[in-house]
C-alpha positions in Angstrom: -109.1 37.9 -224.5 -112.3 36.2 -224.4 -113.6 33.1 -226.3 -115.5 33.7 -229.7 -119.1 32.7 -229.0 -119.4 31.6 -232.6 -117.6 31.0 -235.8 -118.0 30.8 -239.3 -116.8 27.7 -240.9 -115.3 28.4 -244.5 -113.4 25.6 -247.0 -110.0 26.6 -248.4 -111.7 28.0 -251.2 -113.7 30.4 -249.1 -117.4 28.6 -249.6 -118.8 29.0 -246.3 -119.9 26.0 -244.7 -121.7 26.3 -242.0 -122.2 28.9 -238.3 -121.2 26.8 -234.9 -121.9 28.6 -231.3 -119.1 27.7 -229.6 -117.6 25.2 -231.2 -113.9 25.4 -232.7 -113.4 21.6 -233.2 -114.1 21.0 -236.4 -111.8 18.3 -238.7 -108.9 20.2 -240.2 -110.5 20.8 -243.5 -112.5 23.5 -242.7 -111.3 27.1 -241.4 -112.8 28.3 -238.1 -113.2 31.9 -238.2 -114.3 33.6 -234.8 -117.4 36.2 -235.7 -117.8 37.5 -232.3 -117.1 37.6 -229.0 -118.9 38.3 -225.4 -117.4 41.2 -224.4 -118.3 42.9 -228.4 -122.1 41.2 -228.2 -122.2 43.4 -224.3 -119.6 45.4 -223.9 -119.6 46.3 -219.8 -119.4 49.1 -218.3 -116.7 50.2 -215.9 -117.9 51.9 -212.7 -116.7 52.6 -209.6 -118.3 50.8 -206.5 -119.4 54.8 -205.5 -120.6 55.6 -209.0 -122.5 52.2 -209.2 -124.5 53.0 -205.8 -125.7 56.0 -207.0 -126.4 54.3 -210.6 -128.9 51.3 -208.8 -131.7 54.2 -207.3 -132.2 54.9 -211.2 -132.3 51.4 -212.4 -134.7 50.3 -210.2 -137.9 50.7 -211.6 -140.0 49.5 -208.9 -139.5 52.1 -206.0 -141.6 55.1 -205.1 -139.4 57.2 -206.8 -139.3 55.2 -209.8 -137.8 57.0 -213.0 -139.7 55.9 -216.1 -137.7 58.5 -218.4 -133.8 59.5 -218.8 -134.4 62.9 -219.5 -136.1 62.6 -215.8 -132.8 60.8 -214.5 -130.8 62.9 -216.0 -132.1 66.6 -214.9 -132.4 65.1 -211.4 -128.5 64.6 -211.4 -127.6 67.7 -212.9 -129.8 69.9 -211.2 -128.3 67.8 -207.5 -124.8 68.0 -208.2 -123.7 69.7 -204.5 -126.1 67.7 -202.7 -123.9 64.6 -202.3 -126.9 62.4 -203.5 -125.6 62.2 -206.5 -121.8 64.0 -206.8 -120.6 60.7 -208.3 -123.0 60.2 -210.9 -122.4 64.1 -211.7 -118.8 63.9 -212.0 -119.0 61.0 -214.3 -121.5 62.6 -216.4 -120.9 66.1 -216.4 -118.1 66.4 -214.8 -115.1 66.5 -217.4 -113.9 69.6 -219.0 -114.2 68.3 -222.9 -117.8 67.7 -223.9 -117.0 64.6 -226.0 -115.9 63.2 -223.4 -119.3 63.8 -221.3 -121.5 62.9 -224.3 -119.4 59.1 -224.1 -120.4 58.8 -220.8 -124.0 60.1 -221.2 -124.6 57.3 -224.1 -123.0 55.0 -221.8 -125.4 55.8 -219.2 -128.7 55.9 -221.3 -127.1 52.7 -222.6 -127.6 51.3 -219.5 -130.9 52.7 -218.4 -132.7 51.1 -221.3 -131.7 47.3 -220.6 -133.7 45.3 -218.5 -131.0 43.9 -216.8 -128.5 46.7 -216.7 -126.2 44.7 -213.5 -125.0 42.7 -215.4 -123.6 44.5 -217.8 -121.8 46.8 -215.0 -118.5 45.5 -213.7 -117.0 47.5 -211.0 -113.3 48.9 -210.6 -111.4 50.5 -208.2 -111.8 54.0 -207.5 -108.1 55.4 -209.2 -106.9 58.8 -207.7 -103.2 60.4 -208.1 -100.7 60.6 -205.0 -97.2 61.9 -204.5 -94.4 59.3 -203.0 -91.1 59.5 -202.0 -89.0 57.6 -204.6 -86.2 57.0 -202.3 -87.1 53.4 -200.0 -86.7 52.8 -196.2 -87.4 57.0 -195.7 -89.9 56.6 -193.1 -94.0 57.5 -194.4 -93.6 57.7 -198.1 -97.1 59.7 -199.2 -97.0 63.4 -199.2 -99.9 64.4 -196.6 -100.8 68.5 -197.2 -103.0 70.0 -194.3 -105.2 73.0 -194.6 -102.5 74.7 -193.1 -99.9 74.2 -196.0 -97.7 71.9 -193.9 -96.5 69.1 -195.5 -95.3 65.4 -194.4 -94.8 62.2 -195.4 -97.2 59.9 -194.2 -97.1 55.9 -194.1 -100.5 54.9 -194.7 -102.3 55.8 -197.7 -105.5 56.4 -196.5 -104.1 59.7 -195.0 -102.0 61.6 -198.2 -103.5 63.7 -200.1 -105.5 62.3 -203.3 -105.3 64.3 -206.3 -108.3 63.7 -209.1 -105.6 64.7 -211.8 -101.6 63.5 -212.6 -101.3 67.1 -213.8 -102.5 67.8 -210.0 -100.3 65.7 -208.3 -97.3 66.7 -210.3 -97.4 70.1 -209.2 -96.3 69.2 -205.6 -93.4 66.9 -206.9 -89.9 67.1 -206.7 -86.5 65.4 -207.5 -87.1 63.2 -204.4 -90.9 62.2 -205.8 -93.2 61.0 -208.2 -96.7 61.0 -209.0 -98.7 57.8 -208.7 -102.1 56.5 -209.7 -103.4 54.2 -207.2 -106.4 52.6 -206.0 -108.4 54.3 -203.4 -110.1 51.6 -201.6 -108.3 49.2 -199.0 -107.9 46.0 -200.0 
């Protein structure tokens, strides 16, 4: 949890005394209560390092292909979604099968297209995907690798299984001897 940036200093009998920015060290007599922190005043936005790449060439206002309006930014990446310019950005913002769950993301996103620093309010997080190991130890590769062929085999490294977007996904291929498992894609 994150520190309060400021309090509200009240007396036993609930008068309120006085507002401090960070400060909880008052004398015992009064009560320090936290109005707010940080993370509440700007909340950040989780992005992958993939999404946030795509996300920059819209933020930056300064470019020849500057976008001064969202409804601009946002036809470009749904009218591009194949094109691989943008199939990150799409996915995040039109990508979902529930339409709440689109609209989150699209207020998220013209959230962030209206500050004037928006980077700093991004923090990036590894791109999550869903794999299928072997639950048994010491068996050799333990991610399932599918080729195009419909072969399967085990494979060490995950760089080389098979990524599912979905658990759902993933699950489908298990068996007794497996289990589904969200991991990071990147390489650390």
């Amino acid at each position: 949890m994150t520190k309060p940036v400021a309090y509200m200093w009240k007396t036993e009998r609930g008068t309120i005394v006085g507002f401090e920015p960070n400060d909880d060290n008052h004398s015992g007599v009064h009560l320090a209560l936290p109005l707010y922190t940080a993370e509440q005043l700007h909340p950040r936005v989780k992005m992958t390092q993939a999404e946030f790449d795509e996300t920059v060439v819209f933020l930056d206002r300064s470019g020849d292909r500057a976008f001064g309006r969202l409804y601009e930014v946002l036809t470009v990446i749904k009218e591009n979604p194949g094109d691989g310019r943008y199939y990150n950005l799409y996915r995040r913002l039109f990508g979902n099968a529930d339409d709440v769950i689109d609209s989150e993301k699209q207020y998220e996103f013209a959230t962030l297209f209206m500050l004037k620093n928006p980077e700093e309010t991004i923090e990036i997080v590894p791109d999550m995907k869903w794999f299928v190991r072997r639950i048994l130890p010491n068996a050799g590769g333990n991610m399932l690798y599918c080729n195009g062929e419909g072969e399967l085999t085990y494979n060490y490294n995950k760089e080389y299984a098979t990524q599912f977007d979905t658990k759902e996904e993933a699950e489908l291929w298990t068996n007794p001897l497996t289990e589904a498992v969200q991991l990071p894609v990147e390489v650390e």
